[in-house]
Backbone bond lengths (Angstrom), bond angles and torsions (degrees), N, CA, C in turn:
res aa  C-N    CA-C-N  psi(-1)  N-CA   C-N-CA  omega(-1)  CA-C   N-CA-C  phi
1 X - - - 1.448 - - 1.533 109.18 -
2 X 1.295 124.27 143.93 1.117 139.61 -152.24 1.660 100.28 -102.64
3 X 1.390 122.21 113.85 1.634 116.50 -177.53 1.719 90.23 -102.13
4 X 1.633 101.79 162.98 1.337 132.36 179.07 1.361 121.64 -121.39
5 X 1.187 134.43 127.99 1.658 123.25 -168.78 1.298 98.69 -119.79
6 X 1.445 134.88 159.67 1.462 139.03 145.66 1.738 101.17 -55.46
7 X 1.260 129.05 141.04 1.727 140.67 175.40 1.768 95.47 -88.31
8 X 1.262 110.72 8.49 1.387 83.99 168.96 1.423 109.22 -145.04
9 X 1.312 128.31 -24.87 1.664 125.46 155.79 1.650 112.79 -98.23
10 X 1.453 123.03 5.75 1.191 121.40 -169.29 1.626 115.96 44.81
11 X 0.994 139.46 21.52 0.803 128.98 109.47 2.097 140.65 37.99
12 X 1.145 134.24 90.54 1.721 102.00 -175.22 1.534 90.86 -104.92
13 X 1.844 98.74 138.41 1.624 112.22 -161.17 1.433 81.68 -140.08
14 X 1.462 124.88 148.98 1.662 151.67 120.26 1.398 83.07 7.90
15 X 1.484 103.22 137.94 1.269 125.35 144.31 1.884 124.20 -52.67
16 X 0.997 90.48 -34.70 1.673 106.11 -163.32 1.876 89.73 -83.16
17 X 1.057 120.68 -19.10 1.800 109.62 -162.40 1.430 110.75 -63.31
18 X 0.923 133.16 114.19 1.418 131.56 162.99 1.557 115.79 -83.01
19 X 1.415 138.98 -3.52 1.630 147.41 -166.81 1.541 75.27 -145.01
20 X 1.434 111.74 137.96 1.514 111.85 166.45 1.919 96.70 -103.64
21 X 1.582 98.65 153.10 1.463 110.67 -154.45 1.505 102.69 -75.68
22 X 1.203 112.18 -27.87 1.374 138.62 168.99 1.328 124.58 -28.49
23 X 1.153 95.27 -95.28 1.507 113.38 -166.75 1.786 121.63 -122.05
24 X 1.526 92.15 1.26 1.766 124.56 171.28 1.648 123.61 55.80
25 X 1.536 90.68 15.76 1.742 81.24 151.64 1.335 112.38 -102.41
26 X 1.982 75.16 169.24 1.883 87.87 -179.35 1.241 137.40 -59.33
27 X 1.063 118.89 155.63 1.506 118.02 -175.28 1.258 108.51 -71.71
28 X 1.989 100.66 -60.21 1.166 103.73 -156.69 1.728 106.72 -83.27
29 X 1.086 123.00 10.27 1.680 106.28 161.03 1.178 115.54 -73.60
30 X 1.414 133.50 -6.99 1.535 105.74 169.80 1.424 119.06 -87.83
31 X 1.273 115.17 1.05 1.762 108.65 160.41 1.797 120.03 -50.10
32 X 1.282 102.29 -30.98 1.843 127.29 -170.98 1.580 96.07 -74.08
33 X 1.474 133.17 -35.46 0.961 119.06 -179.68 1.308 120.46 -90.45
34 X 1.934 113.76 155.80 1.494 112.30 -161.80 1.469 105.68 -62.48
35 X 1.490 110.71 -161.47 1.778 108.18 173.25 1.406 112.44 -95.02
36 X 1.558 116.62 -10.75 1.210 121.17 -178.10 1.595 102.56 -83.40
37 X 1.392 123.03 -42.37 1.635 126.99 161.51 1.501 95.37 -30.89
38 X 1.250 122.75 -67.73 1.598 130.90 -124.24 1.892 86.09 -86.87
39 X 1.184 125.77 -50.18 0.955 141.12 137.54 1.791 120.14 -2.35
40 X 1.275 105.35 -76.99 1.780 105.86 173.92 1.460 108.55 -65.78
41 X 1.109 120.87 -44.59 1.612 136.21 -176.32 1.949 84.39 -37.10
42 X 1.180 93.76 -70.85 1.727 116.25 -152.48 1.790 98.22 -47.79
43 X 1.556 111.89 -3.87 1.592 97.09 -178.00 1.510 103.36 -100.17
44 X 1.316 93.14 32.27 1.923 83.41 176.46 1.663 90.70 -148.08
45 X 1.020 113.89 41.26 2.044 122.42 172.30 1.738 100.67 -94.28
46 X 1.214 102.70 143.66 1.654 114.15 -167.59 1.822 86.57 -99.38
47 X 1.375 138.51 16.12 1.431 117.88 151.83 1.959 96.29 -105.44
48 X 1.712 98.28 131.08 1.451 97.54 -159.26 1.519 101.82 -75.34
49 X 1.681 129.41 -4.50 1.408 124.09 -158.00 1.487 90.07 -88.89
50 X 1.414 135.85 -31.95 1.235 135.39 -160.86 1.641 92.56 -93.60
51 X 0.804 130.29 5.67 1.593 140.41 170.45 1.533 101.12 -91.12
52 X 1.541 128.74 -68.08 0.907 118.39 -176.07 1.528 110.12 -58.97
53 X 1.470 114.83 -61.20 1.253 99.52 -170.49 1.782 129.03 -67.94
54 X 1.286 112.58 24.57 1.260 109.29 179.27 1.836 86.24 -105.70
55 X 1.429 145.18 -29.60 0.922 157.48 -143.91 1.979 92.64 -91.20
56 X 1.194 83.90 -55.46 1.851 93.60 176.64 1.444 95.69 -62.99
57 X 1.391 117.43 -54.41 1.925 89.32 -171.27 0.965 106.24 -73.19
58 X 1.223 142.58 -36.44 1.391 121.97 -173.12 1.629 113.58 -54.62
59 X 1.361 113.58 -26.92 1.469 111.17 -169.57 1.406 96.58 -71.26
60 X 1.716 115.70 -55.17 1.363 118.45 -170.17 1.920 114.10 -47.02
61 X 1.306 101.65 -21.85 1.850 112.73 -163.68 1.668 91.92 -88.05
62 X 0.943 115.72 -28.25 1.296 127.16 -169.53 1.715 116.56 65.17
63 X 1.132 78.22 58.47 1.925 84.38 -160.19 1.848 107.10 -75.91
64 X 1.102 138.30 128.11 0.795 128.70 -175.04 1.865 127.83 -107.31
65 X 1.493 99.23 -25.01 1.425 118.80 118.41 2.008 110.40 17.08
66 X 1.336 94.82 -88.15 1.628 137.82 -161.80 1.396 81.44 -51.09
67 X 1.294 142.56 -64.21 2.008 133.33 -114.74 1.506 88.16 -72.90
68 X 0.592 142.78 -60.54 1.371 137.77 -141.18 1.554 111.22 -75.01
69 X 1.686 122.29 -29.45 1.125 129.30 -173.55 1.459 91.69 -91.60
70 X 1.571 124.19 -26.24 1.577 98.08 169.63 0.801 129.42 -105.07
71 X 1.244 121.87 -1.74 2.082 120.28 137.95 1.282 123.49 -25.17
72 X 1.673 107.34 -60.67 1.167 131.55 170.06 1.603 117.97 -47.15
73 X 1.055 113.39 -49.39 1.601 131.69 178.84 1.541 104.11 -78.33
74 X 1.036 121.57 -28.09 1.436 125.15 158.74 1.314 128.51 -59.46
75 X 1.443 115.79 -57.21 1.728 138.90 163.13 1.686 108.16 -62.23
76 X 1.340 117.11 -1.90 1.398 108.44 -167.52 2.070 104.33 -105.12
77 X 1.223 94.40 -41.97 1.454 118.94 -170.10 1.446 115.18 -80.40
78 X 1.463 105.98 148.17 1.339 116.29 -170.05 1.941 105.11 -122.22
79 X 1.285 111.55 25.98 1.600 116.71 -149.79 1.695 81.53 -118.82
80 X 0.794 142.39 131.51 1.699 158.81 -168.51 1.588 103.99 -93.12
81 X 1.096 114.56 -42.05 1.632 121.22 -162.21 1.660 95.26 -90.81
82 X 1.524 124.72 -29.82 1.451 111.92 -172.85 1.729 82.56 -97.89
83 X 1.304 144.94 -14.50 1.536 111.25 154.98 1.580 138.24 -45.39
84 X 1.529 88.47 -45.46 1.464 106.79 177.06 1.610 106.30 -62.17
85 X 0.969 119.70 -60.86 1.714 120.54 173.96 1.406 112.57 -31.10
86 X 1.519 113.06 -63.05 1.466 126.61 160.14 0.957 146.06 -50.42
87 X 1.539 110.30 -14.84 1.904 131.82 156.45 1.158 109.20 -66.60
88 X 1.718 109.75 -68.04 1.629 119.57 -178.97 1.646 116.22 -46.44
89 X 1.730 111.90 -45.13 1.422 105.27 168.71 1.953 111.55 -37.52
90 X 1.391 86.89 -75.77 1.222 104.44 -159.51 1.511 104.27 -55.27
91 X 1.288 140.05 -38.73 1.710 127.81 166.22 1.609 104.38 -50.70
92 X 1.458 112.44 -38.04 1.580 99.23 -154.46 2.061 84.81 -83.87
93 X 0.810 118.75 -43.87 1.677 98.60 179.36 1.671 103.83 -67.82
94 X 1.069 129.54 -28.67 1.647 98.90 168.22 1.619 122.02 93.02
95 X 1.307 113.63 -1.97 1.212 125.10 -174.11 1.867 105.09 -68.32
96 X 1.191 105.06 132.78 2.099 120.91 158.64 1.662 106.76 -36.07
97 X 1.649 106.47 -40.23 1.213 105.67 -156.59 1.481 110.18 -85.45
98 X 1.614 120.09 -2.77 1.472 115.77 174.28 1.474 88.78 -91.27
99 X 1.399 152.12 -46.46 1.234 129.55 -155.98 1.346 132.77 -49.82
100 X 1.236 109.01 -21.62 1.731 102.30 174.08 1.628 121.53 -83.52
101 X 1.653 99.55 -16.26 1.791 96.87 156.78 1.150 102.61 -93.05
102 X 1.259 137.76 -42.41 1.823 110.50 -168.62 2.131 97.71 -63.34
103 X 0.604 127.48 1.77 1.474 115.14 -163.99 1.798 109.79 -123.64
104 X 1.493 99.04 -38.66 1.761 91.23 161.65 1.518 127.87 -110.38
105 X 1.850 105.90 -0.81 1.470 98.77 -173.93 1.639 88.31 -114.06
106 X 1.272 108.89 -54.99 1.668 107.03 -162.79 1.510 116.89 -59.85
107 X 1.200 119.02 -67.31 1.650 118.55 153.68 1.559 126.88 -2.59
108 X 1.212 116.52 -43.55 1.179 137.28 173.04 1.599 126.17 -107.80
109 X 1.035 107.89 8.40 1.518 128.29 162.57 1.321 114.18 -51.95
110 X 1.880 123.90 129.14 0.811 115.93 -177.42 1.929 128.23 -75.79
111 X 0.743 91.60 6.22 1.435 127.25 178.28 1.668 105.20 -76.19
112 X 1.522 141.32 126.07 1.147 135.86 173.31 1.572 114.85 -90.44
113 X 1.809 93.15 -34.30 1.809 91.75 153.38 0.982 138.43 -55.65
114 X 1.398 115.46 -36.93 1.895 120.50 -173.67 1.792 104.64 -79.51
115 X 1.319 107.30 -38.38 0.917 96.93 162.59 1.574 139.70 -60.16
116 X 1.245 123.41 -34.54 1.498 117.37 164.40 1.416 108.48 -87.88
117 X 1.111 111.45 -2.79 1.862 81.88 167.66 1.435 94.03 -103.26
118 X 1.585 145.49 -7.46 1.302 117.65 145.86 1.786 122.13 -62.69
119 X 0.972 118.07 -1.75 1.743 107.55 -161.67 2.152 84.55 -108.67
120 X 1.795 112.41 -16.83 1.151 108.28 168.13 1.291 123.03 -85.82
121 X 1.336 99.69 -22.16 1.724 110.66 172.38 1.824 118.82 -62.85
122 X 1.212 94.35 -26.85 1.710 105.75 -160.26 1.575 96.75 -74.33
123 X 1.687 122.97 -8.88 1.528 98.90 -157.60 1.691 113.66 -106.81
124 X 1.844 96.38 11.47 0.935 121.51 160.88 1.757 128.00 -90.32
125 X 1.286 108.39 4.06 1.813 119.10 164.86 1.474 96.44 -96.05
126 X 1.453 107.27 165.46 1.739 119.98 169.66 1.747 98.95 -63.31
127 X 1.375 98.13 158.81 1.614 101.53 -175.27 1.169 113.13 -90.21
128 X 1.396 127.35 48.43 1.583 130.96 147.15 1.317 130.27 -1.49
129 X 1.172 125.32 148.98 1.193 100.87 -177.77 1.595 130.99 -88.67
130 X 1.729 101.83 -5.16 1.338 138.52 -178.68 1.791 81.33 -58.78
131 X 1.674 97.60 -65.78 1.662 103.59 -138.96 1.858 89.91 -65.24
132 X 1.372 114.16 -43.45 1.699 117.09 -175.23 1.945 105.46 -57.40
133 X 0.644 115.31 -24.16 1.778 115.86 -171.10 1.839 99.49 -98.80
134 X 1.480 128.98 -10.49 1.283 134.83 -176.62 1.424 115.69 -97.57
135 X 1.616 107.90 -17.07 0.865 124.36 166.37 1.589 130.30 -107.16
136 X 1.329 104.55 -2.25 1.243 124.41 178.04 2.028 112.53 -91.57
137 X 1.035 79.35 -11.26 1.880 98.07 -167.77 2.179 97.07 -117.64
138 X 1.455 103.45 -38.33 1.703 96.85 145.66 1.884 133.28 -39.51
139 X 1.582 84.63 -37.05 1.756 101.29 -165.89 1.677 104.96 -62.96
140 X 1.875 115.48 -41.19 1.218 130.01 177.19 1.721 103.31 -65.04
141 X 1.151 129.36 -23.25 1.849 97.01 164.08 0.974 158.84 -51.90
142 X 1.662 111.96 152.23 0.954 98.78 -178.55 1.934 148.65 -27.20
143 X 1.646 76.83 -40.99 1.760 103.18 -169.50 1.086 113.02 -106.25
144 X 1.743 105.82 132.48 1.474 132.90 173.80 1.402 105.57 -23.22
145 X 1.465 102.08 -52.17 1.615 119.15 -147.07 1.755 99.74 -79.54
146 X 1.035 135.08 -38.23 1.500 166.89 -132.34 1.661 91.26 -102.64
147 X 1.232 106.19 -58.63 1.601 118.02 -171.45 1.442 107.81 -72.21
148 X 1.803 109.05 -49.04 1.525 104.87 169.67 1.288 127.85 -33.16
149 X 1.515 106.03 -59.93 1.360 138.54 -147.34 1.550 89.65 -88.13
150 X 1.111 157.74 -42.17 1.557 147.51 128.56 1.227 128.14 -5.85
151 X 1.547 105.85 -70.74 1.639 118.66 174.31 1.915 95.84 -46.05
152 X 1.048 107.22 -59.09 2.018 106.00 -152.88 1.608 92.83 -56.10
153 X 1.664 115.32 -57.13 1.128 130.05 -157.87 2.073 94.81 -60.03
154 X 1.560 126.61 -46.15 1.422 106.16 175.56 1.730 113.82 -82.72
155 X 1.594 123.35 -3.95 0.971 105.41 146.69 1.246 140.23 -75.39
156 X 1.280 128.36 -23.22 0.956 130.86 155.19 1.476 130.44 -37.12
157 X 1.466 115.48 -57.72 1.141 143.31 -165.38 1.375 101.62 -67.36
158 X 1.535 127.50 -32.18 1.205 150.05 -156.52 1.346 125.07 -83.96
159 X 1.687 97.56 -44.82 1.502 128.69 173.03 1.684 103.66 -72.35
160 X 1.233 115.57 -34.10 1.401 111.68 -170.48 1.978 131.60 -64.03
């Protein structure tokens, strides 16, 4: 069965609603907005899969647009698995402006996942010397996975 949300309190409304009963905006103005609009909207939907996957396209679009609201969405959340989603975005768009969380908050995440997909995220910035020494101090973790994902990410960086 096919559910319906309001696009702006999420909301689940009638197919047929054009005014959501809710919170009384229109339905149909979010047809007017682009997909990258519809897109940011979608990182604040209370079903968490349409969260991630708006988080993955944005990374895949490389939208840059996005960084700042998923910093934000990063600093907001307590869910481990939509961090990781939100690392990989943010390495694969590449923006200056994620490096000071992938490098002083994520790195150190209690999480051993978030942490290697931040130390995998990093090998997509220029090799700074911030980002080469963040990953060099990655290599000392605890975790197998953490240390791997370091090594590839400054080889990478290395080869380039």
């Amino acid at each position: 069965m096919i559910r319906y949300f309001c696009p702006s309190c999420w909301a689940e409304v009638s197919k047929t609603e054009k005014i959501c009963p809710y919170c009384k905006e229109s339905i149909e103005k979010w047809d007017e907005k682009s997909f990258v609009e519809k897109l940011i909207s979608s990182l604040t939907h209370s079903e968490r899969s349409i969260v991630y996957r708006a988080c993955y396209i944005l990374g895949e679009r490389r939208e840059k647009t996005a960084v700042e609201l998923l910093i934000h969405l990063l600093n907001s959340t307590n869910d481990h698995f939509l961090k990781e989603e939100i690392v990989e975005a943010l390495g694969k768009i590449g923006d200056e402006r994620a490096l000071p969380v992938l490098i002083n908050e994520l790195l150190n995440n209690p999480s051993f996942l978030v942490r290697g997909k931040a130390a995998t995220a990093l090998e997509n910035f220029k090799g700074s010397k911030e980002v080469i020494e963040a990953l060099k101090r990655a290599m000392g973790d605890c975790s197998r996975y953490v240390k791997e994902s370091a090594l590839k990410s400054l080889d990478k960086l290395r080869s380039r």
